[in-house]
TITIZA-955321 format. One record per atom (N, C-alpha, C): residue number from 0; residue in three letters; x, y, z. Coordinates in steps of 0.05 Angstrom, whole numbers, plus 5000, padded with zeros to 4 digits. Atoms other than C-alpha are relative to their C-alpha. Layout:
PT    k    r    px    py    pz
PT  NUM  ala     X     Y     Z
...
//
This chain:
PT    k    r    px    py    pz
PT    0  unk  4997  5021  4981
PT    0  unk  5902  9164  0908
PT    0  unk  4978  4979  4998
PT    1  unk  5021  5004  5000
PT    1  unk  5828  9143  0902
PT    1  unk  5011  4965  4984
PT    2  unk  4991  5019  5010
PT    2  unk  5857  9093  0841
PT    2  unk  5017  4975  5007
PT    3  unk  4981  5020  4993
PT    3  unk  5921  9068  0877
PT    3  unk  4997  4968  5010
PT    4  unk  5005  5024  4974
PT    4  unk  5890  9020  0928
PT    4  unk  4971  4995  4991
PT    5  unk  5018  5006  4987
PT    5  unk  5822  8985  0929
PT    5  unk  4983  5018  5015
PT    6  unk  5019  4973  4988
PT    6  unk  5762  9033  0948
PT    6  unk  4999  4977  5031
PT    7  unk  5005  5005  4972
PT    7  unk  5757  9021  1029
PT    7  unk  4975  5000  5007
PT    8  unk  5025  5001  4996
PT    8  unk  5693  8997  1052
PT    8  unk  4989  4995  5033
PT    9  unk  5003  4996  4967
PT    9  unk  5658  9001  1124
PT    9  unk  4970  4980  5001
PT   10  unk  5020  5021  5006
PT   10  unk  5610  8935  1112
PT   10  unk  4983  5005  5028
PT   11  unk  5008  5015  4978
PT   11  unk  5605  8915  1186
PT   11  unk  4977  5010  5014
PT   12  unk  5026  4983  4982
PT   12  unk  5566  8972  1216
PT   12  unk  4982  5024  4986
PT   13  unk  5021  4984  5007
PT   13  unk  5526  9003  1165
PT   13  unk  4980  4987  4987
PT   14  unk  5013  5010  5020
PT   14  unk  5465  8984  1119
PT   14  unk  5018  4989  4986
PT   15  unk  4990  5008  5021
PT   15  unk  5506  8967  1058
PT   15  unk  5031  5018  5003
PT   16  unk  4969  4983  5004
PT   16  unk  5581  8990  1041
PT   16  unk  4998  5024  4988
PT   17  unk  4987  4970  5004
PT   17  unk  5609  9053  1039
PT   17  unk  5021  5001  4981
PT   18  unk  4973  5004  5018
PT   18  unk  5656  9058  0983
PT   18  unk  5008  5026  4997
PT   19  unk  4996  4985  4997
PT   19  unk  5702  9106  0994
PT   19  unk  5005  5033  4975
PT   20  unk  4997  4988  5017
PT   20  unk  5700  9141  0934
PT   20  unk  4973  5014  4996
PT   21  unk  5029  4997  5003
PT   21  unk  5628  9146  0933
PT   21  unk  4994  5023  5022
PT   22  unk  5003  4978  4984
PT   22  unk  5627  9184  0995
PT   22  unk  5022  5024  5006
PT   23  unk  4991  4972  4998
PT   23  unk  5672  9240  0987
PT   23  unk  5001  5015  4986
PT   24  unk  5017  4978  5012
PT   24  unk  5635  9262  0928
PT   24  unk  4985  5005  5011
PT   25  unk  5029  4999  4990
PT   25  unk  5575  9265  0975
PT   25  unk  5002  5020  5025
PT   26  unk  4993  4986  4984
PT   26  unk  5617  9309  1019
PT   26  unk  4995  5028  4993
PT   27  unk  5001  4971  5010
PT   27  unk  5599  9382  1020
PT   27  unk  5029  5022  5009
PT   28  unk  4981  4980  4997
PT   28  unk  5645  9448  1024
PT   28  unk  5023  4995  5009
PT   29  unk  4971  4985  4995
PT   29  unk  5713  9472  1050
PT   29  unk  5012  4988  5029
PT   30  unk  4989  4997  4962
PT   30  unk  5750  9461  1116
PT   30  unk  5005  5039  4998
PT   31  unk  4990  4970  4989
PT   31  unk  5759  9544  1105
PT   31  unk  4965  5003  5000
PT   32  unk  5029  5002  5002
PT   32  unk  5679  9544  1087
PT   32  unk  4985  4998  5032
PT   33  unk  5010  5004  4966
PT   33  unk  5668  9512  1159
PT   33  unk  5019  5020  5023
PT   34  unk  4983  4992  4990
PT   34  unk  5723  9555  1183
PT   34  unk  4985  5028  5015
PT   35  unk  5011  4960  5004
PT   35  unk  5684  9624  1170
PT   35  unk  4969  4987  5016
PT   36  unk  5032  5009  4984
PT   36  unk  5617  9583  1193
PT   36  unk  5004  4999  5034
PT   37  unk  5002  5000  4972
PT   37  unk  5639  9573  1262
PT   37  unk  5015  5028  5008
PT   38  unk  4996  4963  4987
PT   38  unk  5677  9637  1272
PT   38  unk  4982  5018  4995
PT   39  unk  5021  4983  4998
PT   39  unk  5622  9676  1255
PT   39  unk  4979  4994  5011
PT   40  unk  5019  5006  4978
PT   40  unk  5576  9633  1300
PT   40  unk  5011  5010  5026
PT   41  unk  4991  5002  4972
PT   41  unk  5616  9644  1359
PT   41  unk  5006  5036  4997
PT   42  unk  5002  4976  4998
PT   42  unk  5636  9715  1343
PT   42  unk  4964  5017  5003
PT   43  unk  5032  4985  4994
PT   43  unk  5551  9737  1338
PT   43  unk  5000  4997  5026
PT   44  unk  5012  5010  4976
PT   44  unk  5549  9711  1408
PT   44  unk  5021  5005  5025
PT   45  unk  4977  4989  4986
PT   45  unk  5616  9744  1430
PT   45  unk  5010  4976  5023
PT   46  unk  4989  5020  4976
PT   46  unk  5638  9671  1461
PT   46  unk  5037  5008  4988
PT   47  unk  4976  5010  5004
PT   47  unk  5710  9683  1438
PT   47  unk  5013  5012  5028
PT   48  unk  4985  4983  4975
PT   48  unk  5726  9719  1509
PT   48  unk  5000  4965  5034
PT   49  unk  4986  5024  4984
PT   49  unk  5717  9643  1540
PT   49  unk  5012  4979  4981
PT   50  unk  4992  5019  5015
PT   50  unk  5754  9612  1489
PT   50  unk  5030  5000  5005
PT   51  unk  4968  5004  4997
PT   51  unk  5828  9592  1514
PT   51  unk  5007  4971  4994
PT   52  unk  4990  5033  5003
PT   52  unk  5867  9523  1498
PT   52  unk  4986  4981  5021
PT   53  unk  5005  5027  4987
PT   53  unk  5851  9486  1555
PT   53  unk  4965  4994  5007
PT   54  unk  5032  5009  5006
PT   54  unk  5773  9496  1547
PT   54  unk  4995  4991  4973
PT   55  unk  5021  5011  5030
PT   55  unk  5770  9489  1473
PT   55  unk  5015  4964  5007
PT   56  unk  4991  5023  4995
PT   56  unk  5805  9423  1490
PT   56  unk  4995  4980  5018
PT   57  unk  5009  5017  4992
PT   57  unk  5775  9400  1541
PT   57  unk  4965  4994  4989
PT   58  unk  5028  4995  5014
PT   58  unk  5702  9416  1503
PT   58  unk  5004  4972  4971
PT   59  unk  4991  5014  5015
PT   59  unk  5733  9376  1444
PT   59  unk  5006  4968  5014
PT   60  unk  5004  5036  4993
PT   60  unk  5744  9306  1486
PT   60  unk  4975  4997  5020
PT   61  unk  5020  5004  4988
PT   61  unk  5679  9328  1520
PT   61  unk  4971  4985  4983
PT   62  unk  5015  5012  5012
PT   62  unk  5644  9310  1458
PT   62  unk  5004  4977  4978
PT   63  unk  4987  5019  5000
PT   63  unk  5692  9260  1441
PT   63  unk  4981  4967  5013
PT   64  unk  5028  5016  4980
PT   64  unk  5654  9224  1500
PT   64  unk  4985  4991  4991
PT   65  unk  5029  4994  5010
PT   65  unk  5594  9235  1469
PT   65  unk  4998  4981  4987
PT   66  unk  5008  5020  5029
PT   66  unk  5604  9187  1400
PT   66  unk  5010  4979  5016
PT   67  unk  4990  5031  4989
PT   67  unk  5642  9137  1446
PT   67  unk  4975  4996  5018
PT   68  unk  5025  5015  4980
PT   68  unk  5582  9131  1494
PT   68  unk  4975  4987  4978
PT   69  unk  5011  5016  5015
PT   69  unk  5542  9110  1433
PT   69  unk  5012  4977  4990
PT   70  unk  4994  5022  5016
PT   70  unk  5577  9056  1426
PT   70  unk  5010  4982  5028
PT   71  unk  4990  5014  4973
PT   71  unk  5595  9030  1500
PT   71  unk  4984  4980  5003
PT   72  unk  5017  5017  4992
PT   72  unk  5578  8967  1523
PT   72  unk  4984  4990  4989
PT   73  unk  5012  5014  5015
PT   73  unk  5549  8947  1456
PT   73  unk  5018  4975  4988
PT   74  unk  4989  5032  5011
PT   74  unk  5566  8874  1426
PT   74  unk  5006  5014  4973
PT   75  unk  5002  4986  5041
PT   75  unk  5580  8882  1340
PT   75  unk  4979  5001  4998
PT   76  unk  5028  5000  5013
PT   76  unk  5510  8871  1331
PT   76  unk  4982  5023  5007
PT   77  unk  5018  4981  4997
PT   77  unk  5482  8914  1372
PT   77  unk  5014  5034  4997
PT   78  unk  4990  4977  5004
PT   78  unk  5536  8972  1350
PT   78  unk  4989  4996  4967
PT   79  unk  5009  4993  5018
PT   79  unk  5518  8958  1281
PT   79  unk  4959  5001  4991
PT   80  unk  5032  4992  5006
PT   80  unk  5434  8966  1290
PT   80  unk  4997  5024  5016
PT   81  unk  4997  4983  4991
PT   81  unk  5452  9018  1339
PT   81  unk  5008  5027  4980
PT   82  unk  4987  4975  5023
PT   82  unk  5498  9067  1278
PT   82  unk  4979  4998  4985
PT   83  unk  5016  4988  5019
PT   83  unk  5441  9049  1234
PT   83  unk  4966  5012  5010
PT   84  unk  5016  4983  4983
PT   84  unk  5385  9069  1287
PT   84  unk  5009  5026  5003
PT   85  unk  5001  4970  4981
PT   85  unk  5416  9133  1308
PT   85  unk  5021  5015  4988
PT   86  unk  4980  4991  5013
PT   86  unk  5457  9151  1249
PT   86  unk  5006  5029  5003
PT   87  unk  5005  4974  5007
PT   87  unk  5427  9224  1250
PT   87  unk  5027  5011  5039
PT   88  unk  4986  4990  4968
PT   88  unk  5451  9239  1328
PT   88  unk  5023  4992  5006
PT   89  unk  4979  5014  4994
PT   89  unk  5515  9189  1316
PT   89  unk  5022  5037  4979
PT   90  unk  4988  4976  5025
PT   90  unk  5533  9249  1253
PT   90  unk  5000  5040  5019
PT   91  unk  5004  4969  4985
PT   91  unk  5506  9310  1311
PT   91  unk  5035  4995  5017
PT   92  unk  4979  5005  4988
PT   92  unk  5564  9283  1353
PT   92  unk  5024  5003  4989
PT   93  unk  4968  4990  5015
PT   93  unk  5620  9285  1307
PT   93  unk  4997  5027  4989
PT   94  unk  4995  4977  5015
PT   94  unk  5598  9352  1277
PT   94  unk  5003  5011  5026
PT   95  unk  4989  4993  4975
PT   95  unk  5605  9371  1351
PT   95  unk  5035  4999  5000
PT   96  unk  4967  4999  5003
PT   96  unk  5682  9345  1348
PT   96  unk  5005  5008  4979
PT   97  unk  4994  4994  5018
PT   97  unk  5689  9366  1285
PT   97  unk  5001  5039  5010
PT   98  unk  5007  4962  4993
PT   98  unk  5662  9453  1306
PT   98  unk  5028  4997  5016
PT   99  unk  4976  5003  4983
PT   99  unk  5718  9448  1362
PT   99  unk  5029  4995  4995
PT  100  unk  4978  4998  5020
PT  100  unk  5775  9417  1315
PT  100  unk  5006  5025  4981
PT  101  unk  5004  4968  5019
PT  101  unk  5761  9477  1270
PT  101  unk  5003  5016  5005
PT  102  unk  4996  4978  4979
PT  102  unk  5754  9529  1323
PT  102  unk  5033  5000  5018
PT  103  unk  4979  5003  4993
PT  103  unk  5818  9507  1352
PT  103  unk  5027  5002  4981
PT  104  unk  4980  5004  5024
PT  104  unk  5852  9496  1290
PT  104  unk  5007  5039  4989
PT  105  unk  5007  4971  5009
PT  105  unk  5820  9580  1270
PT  105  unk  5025  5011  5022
PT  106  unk  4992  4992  4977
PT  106  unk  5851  9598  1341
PT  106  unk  5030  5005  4998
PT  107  unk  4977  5006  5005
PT  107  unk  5919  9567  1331
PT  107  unk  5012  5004  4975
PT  108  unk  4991  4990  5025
PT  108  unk  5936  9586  1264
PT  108  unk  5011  4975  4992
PT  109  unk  4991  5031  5013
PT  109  unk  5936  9509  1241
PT  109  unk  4986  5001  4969
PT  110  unk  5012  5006  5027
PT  110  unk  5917  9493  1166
PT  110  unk  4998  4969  5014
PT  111  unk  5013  5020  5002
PT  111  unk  5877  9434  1178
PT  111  unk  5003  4979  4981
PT  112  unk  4992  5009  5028
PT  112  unk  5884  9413  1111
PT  112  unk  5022  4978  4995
PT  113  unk  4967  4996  5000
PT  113  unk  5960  9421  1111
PT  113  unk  5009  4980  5022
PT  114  unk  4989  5028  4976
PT  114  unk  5970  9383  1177
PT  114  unk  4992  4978  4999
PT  115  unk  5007  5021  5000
PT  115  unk  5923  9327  1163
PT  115  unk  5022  4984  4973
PT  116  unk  4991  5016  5007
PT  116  unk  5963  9305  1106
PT  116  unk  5036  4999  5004
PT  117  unk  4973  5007  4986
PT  117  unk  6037  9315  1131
PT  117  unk  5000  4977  5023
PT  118  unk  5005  5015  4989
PT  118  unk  6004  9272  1186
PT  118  unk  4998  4972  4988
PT  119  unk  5004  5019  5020
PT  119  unk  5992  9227  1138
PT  119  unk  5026  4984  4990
PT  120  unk  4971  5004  5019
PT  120  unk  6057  9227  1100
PT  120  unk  5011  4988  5031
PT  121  unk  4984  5009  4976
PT  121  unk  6085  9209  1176
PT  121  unk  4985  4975  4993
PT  122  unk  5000  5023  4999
PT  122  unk  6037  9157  1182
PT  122  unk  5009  4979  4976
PT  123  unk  4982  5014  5023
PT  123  unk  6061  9124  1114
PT  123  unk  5020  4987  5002
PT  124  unk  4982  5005  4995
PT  124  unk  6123  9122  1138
PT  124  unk  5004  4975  5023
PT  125  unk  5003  5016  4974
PT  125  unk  6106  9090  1206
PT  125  unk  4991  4970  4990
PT  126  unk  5014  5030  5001
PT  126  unk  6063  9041  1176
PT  126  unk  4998  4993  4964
PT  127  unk  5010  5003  5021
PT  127  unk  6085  9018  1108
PT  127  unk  4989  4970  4994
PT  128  unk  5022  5018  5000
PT  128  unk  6038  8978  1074
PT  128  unk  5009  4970  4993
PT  129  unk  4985  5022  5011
PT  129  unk  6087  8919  1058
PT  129  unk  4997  4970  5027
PT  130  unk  4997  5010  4976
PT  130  unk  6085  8907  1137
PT  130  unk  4973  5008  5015
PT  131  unk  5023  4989  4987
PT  131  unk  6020  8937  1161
PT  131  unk  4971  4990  4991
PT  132  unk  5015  5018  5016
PT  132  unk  5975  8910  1114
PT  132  unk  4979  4979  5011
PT  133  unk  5017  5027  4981
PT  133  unk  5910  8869  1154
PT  133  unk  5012  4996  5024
PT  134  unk  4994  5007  4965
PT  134  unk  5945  8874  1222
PT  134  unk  4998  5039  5009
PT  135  unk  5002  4978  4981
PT  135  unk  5935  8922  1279
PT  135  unk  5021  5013  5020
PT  136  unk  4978  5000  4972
PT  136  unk  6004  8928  1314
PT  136  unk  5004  5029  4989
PT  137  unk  4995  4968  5005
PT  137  unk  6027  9001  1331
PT  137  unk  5029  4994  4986
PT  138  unk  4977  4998  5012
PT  138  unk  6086  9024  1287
PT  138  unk  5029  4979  5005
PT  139  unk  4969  5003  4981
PT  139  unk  6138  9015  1345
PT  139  unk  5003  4968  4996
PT  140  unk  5006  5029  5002
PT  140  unk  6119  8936  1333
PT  140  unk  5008  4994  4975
PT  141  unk  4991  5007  5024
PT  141  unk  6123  8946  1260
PT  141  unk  5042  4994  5000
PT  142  unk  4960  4997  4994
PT  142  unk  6196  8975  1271
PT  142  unk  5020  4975  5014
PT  143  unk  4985  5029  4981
PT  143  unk  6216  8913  1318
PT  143  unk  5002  4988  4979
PT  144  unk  5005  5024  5022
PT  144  unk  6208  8872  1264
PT  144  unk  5024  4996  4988
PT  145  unk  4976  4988  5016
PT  145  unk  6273  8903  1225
PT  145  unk  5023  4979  5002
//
């Protein structure tokens, strides 16, 4: 895929561009790798006896919260000196939503993997790139269009 399209770059709010190719060699291990990492954190510590849907879920938009309050009520300027001030605690926050996606995902017998790109293949569909292309309208907008 990497080839199909133009590497995707995230200029606005970092030091220099991110080119997407560049960073997901820079990515480490597994989604099953992190899988066995958090179940065996939470099993040492026998939390799986408060672990039901509507806590791991509400725990999951609790630190949801978390990366959006780094960014409230900042202008562009001061969201992009802000991500590169506080990149380390901006990355603690998503590996927060990230443990919780994972744990949820372990819980529910989801392939992560597997669902992210059938998700995918939907969005494709929703939003092809003939009509989606540099605009922000949701699907249902694309579809009007017809």
């Amino acid at each position: 895929m990497q080839g199909s399209s133009p590497p995707c770059t995230f200029r606005s709010y970092t030091a220099g561009a991110v080119v997407f190719g560049a960073i997901v060699e820079l990515m480490s291990d597994s989604i099953k790798d992190h899988t066995k990492l958090v179940r065996q954190f939470c099993e040492e510590r026998d939390w799986a006896q408060f672990h039901n849907p509507k806590d791991l879920a509400a725990s999951l938009v609790l630190e949801a919260a978390e990366v959006l309050e780094h960014f409230q009520w900042k202008n562009p300027e001061e969201m992009k000196q802000h991500l590169i001030n506080n990149k380390s605690q901006i990355a603690e926050e998503l590996a927060d939503t990230y443990y919780w996606i994972v744990l949820m995902c372990s819980y529910f017998d989801i392939d992560l993997g597997e669902a992210l790109e059938k998700k995918m293949e939907q969005n494709r569909e929703k939003y092809p790139v003939a009509k989606a292309k540099g605009r922000h309208a949701k699907y249902t907008e694309l579809a009007a269009e017809d």
